[in-house]
PDB file with SEQRES, HELIX, SHEET and CRYST1 records, atoms N, CA, C and O in Angstrom:
SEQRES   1 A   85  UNK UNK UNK UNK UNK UNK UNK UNK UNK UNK UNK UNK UNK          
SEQRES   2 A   85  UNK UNK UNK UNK UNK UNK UNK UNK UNK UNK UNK UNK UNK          
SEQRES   3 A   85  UNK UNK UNK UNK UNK UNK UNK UNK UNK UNK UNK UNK UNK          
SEQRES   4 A   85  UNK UNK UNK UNK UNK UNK UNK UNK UNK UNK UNK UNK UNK          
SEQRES   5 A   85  UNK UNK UNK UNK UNK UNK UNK UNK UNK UNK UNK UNK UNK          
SEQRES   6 A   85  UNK UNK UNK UNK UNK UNK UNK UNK UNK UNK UNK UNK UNK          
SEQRES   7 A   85  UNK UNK UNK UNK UNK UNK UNK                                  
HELIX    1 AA1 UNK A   10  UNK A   18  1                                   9    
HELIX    2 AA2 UNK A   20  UNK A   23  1                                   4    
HELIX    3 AA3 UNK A   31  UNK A   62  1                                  32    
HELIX    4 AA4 UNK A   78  UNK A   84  1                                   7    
SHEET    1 AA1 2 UNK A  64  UNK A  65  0                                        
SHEET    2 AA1 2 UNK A  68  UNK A  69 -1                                        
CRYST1    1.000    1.000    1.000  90.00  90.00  90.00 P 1           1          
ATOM      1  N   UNK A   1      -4.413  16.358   9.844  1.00  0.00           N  
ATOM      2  CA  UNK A   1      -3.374  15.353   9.847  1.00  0.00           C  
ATOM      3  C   UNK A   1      -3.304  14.706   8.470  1.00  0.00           C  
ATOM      4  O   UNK A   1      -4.254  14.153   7.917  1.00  0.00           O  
ATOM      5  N   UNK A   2      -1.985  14.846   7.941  1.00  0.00           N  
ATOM      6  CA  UNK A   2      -1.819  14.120   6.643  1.00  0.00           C  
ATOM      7  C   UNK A   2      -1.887  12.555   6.708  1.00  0.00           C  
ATOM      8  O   UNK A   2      -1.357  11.933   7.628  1.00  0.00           O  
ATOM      9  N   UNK A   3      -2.355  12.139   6.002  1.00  0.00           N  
ATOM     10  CA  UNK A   3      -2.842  10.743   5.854  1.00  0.00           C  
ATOM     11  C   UNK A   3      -0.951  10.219   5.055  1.00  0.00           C  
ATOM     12  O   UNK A   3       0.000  10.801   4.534  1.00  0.00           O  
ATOM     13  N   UNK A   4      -1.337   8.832   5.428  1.00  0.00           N  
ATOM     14  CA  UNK A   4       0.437   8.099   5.039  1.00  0.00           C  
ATOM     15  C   UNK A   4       0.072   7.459   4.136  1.00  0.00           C  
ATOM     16  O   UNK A   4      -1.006   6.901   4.340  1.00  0.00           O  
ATOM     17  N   UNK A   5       0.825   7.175   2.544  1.00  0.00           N  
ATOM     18  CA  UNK A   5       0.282   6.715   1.651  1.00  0.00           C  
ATOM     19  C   UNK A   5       0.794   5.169   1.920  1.00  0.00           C  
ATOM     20  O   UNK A   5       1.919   4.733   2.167  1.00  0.00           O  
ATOM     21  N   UNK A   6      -0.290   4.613   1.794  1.00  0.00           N  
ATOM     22  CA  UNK A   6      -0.077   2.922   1.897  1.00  0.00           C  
ATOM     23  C   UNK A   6       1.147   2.388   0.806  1.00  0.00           C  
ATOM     24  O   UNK A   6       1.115   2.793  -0.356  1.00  0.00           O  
ATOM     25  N   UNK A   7       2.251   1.426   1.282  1.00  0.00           N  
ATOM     26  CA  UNK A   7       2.834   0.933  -0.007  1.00  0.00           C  
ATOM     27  C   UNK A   7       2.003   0.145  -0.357  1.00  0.00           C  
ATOM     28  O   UNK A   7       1.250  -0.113   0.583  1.00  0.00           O  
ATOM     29  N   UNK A   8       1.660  -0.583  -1.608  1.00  0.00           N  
ATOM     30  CA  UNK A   8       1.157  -1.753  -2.593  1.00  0.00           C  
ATOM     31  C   UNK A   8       1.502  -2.886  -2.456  1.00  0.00           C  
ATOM     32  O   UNK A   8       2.682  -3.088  -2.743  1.00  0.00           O  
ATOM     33  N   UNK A   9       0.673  -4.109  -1.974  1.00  0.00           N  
ATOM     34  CA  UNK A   9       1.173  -5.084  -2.066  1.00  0.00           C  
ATOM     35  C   UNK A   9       1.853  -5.518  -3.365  1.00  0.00           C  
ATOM     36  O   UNK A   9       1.842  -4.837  -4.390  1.00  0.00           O  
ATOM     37  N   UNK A  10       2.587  -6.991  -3.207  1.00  0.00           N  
ATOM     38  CA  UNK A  10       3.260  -7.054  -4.462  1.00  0.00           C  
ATOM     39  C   UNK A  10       2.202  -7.247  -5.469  1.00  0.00           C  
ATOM     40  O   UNK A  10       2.119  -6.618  -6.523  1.00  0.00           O  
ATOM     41  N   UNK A  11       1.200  -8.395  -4.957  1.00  0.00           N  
ATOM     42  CA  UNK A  11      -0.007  -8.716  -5.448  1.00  0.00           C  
ATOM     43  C   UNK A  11      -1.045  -7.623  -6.062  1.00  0.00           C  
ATOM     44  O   UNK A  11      -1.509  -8.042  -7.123  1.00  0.00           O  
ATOM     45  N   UNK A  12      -1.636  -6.094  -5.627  1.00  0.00           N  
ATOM     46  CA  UNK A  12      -1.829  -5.293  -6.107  1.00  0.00           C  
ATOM     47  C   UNK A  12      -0.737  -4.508  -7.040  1.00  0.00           C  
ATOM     48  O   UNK A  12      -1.380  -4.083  -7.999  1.00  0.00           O  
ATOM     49  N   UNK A  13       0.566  -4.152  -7.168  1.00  0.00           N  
ATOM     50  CA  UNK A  13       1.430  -3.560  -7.820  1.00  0.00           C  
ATOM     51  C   UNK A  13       1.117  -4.499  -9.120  1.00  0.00           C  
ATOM     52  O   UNK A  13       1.038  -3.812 -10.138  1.00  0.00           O  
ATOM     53  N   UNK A  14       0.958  -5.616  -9.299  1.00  0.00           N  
ATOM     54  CA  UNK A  14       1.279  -6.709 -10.277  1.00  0.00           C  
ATOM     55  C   UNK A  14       0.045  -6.515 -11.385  1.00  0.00           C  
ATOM     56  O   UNK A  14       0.065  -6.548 -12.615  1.00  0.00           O  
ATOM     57  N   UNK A  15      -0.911  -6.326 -10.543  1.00  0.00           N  
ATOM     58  CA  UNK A  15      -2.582  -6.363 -10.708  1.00  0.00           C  
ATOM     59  C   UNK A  15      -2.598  -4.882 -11.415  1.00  0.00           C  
ATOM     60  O   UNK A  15      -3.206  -4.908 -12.485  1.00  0.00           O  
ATOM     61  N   UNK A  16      -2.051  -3.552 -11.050  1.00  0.00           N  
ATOM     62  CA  UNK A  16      -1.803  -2.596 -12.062  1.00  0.00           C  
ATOM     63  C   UNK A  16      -1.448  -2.158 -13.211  1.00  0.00           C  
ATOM     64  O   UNK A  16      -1.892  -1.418 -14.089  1.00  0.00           O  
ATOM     65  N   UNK A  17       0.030  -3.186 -12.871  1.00  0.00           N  
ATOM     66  CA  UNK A  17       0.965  -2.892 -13.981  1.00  0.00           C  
ATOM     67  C   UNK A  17       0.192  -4.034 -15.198  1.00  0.00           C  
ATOM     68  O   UNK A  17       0.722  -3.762 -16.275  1.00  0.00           O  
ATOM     69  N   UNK A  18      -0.634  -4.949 -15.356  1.00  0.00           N  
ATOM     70  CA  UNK A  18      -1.350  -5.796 -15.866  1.00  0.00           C  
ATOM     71  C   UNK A  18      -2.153  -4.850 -16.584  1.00  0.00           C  
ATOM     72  O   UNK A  18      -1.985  -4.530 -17.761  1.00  0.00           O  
ATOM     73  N   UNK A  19      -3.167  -4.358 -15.690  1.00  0.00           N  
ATOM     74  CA  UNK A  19      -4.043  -2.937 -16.243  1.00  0.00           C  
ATOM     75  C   UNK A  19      -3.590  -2.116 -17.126  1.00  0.00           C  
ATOM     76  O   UNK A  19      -4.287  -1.485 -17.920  1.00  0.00           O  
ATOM     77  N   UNK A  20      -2.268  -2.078 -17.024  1.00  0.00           N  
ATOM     78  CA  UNK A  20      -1.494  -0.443 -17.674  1.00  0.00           C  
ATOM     79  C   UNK A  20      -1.168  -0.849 -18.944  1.00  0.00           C  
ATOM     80  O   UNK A  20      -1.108  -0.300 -20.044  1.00  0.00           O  
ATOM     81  N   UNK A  21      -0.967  -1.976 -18.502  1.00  0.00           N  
ATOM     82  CA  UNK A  21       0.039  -2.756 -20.073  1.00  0.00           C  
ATOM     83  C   UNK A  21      -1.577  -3.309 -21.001  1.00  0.00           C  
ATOM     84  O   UNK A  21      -1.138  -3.945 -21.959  1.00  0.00           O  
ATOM     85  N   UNK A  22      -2.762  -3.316 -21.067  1.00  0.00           N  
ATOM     86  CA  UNK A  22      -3.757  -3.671 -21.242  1.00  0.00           C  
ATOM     87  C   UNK A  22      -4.068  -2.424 -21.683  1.00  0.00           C  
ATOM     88  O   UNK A  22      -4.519  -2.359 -22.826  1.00  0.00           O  
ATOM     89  N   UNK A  23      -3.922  -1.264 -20.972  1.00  0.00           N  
ATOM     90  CA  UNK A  23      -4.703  -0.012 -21.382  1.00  0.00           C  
ATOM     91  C   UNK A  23      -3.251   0.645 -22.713  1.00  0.00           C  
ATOM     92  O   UNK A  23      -3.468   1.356 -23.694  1.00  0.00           O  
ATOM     93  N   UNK A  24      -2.398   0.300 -22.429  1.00  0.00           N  
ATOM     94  CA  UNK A  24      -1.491   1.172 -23.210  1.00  0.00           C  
ATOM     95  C   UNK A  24      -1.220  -0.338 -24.784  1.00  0.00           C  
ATOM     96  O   UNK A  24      -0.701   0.037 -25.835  1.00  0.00           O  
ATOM     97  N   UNK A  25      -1.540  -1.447 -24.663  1.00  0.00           N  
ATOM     98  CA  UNK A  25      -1.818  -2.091 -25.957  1.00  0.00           C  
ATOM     99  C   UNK A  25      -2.996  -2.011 -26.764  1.00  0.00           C  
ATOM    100  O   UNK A  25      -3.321  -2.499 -27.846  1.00  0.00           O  
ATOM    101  N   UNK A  26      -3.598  -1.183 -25.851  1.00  0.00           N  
ATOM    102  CA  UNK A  26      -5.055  -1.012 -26.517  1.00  0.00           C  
ATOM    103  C   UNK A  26      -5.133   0.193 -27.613  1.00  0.00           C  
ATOM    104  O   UNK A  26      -6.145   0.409 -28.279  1.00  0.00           O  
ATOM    105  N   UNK A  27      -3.880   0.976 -27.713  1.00  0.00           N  
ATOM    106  CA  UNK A  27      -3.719   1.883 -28.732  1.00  0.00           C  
ATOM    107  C   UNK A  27      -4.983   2.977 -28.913  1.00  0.00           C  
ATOM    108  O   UNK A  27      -5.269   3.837 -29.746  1.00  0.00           O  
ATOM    109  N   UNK A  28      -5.384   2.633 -28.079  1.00  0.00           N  
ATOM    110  CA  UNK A  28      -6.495   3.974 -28.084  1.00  0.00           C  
ATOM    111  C   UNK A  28      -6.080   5.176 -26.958  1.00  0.00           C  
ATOM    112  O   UNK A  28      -6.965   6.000 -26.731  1.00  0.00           O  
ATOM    113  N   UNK A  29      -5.218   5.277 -26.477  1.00  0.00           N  
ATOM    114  CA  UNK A  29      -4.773   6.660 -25.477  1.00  0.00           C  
ATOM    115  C   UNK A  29      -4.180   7.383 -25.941  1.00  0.00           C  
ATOM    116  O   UNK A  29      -3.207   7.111 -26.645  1.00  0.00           O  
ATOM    117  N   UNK A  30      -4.770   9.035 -25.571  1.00  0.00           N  
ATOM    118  CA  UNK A  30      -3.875  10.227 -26.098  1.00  0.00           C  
ATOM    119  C   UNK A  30      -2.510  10.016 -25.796  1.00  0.00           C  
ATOM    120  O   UNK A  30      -2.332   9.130 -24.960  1.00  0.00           O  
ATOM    121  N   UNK A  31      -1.654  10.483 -26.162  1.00  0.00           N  
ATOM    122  CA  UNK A  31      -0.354  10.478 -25.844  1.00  0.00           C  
ATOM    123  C   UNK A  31       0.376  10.423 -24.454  1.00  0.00           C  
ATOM    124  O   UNK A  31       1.110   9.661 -23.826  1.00  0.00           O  
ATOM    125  N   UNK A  32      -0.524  12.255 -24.251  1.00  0.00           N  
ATOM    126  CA  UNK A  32      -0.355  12.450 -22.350  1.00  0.00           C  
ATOM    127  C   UNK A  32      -0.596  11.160 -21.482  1.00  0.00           C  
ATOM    128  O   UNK A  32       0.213  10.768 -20.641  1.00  0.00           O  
ATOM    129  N   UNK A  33      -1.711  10.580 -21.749  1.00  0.00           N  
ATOM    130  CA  UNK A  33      -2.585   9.467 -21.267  1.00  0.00           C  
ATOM    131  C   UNK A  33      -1.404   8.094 -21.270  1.00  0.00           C  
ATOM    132  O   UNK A  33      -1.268   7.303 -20.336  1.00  0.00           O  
ATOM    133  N   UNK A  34      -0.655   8.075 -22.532  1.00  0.00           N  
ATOM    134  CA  UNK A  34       0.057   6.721 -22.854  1.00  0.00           C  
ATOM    135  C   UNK A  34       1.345   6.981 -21.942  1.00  0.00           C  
ATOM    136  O   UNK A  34       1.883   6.056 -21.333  1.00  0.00           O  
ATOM    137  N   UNK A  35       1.871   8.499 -21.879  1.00  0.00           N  
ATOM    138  CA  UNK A  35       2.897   8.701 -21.258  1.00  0.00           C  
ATOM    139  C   UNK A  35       2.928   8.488 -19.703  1.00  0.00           C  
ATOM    140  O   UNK A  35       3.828   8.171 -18.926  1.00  0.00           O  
ATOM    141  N   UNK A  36       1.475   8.813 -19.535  1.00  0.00           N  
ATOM    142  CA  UNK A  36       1.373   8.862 -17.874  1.00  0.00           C  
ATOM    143  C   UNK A  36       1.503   7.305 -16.938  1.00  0.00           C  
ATOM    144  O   UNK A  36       2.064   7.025 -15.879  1.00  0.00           O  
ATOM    145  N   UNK A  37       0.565   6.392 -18.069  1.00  0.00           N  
ATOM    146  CA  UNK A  37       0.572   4.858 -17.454  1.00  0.00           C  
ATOM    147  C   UNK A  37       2.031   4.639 -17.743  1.00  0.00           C  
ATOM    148  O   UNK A  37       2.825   4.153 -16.937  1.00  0.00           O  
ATOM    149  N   UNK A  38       2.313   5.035 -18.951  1.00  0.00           N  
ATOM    150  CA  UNK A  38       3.799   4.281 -19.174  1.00  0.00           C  
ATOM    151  C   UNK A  38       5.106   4.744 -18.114  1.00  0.00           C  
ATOM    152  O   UNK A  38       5.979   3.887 -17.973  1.00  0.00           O  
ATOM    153  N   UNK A  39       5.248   5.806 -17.508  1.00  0.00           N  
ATOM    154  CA  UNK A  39       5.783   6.267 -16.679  1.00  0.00           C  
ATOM    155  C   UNK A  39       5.234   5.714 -15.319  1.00  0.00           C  
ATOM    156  O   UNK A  39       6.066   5.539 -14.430  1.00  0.00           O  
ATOM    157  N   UNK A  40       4.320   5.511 -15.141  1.00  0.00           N  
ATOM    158  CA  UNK A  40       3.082   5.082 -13.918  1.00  0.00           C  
ATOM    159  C   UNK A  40       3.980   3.360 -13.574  1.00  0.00           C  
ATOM    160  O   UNK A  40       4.443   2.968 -12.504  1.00  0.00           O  
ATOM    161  N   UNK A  41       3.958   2.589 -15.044  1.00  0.00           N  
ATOM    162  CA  UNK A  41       4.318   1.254 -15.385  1.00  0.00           C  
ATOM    163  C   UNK A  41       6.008   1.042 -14.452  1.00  0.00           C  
ATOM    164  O   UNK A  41       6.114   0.516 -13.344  1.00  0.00           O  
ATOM    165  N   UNK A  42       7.071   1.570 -15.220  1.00  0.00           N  
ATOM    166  CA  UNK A  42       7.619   2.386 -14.572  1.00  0.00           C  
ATOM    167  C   UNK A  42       8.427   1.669 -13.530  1.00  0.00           C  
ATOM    168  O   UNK A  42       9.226   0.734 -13.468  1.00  0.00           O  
ATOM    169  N   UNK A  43       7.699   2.767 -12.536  1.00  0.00           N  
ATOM    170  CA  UNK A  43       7.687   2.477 -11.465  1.00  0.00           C  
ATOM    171  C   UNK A  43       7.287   1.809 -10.267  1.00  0.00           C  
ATOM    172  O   UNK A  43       7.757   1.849  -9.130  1.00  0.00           O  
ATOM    173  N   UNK A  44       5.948   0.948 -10.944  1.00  0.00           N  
ATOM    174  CA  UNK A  44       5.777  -0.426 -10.157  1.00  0.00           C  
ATOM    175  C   UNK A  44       6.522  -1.593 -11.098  1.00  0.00           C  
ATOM    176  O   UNK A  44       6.415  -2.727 -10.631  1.00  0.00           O  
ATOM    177  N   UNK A  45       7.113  -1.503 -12.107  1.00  0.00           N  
ATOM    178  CA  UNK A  45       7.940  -2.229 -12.221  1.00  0.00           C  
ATOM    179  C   UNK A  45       9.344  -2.465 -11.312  1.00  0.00           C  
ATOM    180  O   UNK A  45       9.679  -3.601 -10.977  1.00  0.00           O  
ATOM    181  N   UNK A  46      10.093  -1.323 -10.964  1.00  0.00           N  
ATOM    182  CA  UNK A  46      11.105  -0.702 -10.018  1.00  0.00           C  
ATOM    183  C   UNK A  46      10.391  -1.662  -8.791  1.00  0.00           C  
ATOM    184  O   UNK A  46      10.776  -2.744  -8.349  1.00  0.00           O  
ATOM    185  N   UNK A  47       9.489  -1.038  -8.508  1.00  0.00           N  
ATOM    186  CA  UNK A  47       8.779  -1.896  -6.932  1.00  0.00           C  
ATOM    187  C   UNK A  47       8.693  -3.085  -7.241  1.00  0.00           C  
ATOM    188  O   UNK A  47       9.502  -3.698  -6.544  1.00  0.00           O  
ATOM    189  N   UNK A  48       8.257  -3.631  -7.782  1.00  0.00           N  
ATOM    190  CA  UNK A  48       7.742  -5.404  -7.854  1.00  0.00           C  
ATOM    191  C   UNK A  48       9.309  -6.284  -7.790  1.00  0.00           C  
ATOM    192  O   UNK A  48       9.507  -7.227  -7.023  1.00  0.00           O  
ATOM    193  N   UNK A  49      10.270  -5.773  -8.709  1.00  0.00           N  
ATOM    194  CA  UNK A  49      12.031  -6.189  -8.944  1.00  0.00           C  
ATOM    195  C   UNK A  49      12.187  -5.192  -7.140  1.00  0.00           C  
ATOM    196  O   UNK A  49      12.910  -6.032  -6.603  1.00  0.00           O  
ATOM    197  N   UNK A  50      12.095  -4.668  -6.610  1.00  0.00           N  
ATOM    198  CA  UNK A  50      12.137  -4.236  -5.300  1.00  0.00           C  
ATOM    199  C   UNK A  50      11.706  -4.926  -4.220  1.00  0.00           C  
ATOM    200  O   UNK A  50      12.450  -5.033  -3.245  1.00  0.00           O  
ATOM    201  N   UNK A  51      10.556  -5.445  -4.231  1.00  0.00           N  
ATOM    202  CA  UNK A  51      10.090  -6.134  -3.546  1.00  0.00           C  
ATOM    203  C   UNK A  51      10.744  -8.179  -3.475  1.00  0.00           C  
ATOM    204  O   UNK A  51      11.204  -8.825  -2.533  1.00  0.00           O  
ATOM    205  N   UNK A  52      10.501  -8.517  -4.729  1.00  0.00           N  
ATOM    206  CA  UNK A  52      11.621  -9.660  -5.442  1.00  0.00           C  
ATOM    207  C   UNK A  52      12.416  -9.639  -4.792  1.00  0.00           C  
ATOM    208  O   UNK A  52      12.651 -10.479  -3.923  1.00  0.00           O  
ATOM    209  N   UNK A  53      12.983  -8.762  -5.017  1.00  0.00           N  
ATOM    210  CA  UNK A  53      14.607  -8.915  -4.393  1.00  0.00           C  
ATOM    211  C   UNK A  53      14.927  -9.274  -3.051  1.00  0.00           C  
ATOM    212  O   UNK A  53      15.645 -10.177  -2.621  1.00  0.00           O  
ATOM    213  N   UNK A  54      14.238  -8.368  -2.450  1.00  0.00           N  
ATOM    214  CA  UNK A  54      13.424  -8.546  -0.674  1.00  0.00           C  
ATOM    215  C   UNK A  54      13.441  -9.851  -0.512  1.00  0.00           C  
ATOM    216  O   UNK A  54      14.389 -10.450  -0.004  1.00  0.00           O  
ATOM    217  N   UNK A  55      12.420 -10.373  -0.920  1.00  0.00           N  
ATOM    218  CA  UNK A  55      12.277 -11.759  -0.492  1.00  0.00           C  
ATOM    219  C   UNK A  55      13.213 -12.555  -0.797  1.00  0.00           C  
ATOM    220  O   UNK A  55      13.811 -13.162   0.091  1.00  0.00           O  
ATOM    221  N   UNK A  56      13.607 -12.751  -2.465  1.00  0.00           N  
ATOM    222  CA  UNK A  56      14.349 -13.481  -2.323  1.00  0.00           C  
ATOM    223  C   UNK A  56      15.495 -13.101  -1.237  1.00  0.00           C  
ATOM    224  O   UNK A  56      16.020 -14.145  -0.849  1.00  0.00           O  
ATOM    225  N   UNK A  57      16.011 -12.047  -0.668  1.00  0.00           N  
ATOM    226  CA  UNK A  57      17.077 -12.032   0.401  1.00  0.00           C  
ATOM    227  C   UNK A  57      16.545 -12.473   1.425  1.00  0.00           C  
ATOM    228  O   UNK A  57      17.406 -13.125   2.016  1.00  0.00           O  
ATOM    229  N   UNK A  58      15.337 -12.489   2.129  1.00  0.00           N  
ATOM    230  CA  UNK A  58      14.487 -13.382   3.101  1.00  0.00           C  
ATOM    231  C   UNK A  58      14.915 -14.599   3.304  1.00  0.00           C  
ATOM    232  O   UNK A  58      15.390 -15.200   4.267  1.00  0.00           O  
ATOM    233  N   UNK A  59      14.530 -14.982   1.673  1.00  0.00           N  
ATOM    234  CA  UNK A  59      14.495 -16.496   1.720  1.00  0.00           C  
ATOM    235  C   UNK A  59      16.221 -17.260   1.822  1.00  0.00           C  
ATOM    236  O   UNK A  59      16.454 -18.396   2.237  1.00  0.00           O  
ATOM    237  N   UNK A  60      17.123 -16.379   1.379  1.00  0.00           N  
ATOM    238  CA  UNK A  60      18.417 -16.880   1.124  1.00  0.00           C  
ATOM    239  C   UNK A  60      18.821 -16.717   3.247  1.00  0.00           C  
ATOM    240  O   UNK A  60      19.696 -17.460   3.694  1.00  0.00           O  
ATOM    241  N   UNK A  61      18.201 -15.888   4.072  1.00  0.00           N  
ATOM    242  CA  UNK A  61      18.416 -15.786   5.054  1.00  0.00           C  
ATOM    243  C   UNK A  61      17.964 -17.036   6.411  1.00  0.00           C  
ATOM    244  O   UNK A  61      18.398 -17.232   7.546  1.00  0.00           O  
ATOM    245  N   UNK A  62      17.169 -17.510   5.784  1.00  0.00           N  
ATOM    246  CA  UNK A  62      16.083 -18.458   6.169  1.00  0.00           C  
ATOM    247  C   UNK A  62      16.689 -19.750   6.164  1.00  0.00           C  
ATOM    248  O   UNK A  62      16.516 -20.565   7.070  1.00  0.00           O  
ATOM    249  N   UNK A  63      17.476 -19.972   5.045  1.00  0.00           N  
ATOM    250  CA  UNK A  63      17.873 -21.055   4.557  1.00  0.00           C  
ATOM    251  C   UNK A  63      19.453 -21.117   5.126  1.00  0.00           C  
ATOM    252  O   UNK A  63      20.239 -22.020   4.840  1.00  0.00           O  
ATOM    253  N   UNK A  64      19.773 -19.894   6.046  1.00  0.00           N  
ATOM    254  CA  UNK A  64      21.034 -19.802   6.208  1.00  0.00           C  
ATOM    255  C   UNK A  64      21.394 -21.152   7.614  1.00  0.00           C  
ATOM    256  O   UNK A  64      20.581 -21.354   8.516  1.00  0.00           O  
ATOM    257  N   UNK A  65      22.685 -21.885   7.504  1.00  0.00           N  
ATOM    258  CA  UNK A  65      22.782 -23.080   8.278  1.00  0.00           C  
ATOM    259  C   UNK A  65      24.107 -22.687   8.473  1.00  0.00           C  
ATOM    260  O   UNK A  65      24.872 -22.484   7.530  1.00  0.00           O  
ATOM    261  N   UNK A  66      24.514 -22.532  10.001  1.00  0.00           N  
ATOM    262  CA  UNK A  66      26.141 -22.882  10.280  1.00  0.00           C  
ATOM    263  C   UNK A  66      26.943 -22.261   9.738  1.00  0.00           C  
ATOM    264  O   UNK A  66      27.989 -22.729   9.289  1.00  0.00           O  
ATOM    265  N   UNK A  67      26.388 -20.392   9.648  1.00  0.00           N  
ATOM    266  CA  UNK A  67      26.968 -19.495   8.765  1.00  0.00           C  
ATOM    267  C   UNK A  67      26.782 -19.502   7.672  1.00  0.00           C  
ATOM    268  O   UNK A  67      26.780 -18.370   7.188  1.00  0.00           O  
ATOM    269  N   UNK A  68      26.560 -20.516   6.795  1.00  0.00           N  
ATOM    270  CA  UNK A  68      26.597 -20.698   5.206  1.00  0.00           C  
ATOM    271  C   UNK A  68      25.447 -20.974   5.116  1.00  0.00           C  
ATOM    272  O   UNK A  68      24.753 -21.786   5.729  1.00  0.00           O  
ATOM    273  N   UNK A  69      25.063 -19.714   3.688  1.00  0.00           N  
ATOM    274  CA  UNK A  69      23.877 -20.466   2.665  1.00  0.00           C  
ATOM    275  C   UNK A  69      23.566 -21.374   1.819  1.00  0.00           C  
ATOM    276  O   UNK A  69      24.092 -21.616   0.732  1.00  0.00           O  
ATOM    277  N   UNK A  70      22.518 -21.983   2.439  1.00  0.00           N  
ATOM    278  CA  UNK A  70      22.329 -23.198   1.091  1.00  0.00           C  
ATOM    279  C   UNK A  70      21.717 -23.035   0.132  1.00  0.00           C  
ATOM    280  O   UNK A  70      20.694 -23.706   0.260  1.00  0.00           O  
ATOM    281  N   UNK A  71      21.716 -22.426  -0.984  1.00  0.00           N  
ATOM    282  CA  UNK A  71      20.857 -22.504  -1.805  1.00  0.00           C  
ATOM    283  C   UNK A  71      20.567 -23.666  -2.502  1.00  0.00           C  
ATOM    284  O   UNK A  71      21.502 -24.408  -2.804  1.00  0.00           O  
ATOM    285  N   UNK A  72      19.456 -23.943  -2.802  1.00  0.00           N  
ATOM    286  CA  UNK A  72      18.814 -25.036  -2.975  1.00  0.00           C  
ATOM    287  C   UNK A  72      18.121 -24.752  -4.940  1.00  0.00           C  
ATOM    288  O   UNK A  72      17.599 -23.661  -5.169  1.00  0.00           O  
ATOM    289  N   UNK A  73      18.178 -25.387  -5.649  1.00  0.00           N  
ATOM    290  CA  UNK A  73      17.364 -25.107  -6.778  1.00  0.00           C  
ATOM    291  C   UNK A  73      15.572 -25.649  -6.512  1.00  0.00           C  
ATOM    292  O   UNK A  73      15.365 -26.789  -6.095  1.00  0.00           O  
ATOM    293  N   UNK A  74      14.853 -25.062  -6.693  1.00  0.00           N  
ATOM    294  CA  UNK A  74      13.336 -25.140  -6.413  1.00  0.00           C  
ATOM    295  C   UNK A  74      13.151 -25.825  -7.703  1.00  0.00           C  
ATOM    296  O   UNK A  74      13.321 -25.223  -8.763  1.00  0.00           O  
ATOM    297  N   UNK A  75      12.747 -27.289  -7.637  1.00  0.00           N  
ATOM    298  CA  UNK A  75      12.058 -28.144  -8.677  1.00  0.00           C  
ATOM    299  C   UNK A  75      11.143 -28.664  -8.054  1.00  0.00           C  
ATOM    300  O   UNK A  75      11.319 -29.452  -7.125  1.00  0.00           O  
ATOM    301  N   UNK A  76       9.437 -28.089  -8.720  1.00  0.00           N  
ATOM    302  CA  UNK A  76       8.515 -28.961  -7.970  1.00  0.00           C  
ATOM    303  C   UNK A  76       8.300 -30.268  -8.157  1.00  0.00           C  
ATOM    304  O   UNK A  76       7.439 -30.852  -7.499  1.00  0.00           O  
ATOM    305  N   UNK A  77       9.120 -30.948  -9.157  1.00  0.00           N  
ATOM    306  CA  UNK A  77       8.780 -32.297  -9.341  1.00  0.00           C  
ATOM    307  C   UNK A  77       9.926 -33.091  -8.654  1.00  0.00           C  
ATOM    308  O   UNK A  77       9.860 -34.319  -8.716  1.00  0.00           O  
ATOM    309  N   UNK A  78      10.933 -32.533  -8.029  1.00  0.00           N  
ATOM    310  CA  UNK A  78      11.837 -33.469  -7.594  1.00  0.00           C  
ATOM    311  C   UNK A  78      11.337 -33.256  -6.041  1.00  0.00           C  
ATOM    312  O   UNK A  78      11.944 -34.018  -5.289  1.00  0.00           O  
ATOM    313  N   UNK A  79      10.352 -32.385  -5.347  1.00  0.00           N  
ATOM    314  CA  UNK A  79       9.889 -32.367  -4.329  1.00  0.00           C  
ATOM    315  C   UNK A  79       8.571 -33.598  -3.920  1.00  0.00           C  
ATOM    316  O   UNK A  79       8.139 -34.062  -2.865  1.00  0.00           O  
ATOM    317  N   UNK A  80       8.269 -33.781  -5.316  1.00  0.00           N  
ATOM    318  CA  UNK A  80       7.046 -34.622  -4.933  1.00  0.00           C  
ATOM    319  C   UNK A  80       7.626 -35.655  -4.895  1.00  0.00           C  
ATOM    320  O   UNK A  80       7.260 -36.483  -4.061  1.00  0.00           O  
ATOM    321  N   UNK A  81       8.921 -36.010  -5.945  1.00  0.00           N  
ATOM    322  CA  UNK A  81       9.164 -37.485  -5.781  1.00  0.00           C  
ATOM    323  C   UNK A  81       9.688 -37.824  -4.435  1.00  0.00           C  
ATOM    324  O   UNK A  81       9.378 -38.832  -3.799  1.00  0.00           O  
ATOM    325  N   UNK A  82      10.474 -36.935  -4.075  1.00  0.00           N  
ATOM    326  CA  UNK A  82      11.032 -36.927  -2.416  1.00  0.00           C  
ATOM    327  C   UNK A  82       9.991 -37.436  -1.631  1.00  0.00           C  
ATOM    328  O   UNK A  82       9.937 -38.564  -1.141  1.00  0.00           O  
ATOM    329  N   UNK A  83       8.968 -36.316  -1.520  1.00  0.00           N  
ATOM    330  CA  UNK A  83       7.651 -37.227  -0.771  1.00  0.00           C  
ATOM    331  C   UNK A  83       6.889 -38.476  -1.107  1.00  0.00           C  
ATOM    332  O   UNK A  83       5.953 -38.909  -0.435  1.00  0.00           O  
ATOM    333  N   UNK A  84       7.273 -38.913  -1.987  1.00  0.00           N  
ATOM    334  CA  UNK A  84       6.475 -39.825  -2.356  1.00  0.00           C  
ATOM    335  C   UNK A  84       7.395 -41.549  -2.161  1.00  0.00           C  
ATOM    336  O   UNK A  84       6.831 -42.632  -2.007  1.00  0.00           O  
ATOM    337  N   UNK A  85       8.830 -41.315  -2.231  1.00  0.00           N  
ATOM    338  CA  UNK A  85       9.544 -42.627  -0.821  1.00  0.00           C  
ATOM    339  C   UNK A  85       9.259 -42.442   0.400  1.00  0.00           C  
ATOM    340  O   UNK A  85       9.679 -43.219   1.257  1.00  0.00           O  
TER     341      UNK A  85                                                      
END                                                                             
């Protein structure tokens, strides 16, 4: 039985592409080597703006009231002052 390849959390995808970009500024990889992360890079870039997107459509769904979306601008400092009257 073939095994199912796990997708990546966003949190691991992020944690790679960190690695890749670390290993490929480090200017020490053969070419093949630079081509492979950099192609590798890529495509958890594609996923992570994939995943993004996801949520943010989550979140625009979440927030949906009486047919219409509210979008709201996220300022953490105008949240604290709110709590804090």
């Amino acid at each position: 039985m073939a095994a199912k390849k796990k997708t990546a959390t966003f949190e691991s995808a992020l944690e790679e592409l960190e690695q890749l970009v670390e290993r490929l500024e480090s200017g020490d990889l053969p070419l093949d080597e630079a081509l492979s992360d950099f192609e590798r890079g890529v495509k958890l870039t594609r996923e992570c703006q994939q995943k993004l997107a996801s949520a943010e459509q989550k979140v625009k769904v979440l927030m949906e009231e009486n047919g219409q979306v509210q979008e709201l601008p996220f300022d953490a400092e105008d949240d604290l002052a709110g709590d804090a009257q």
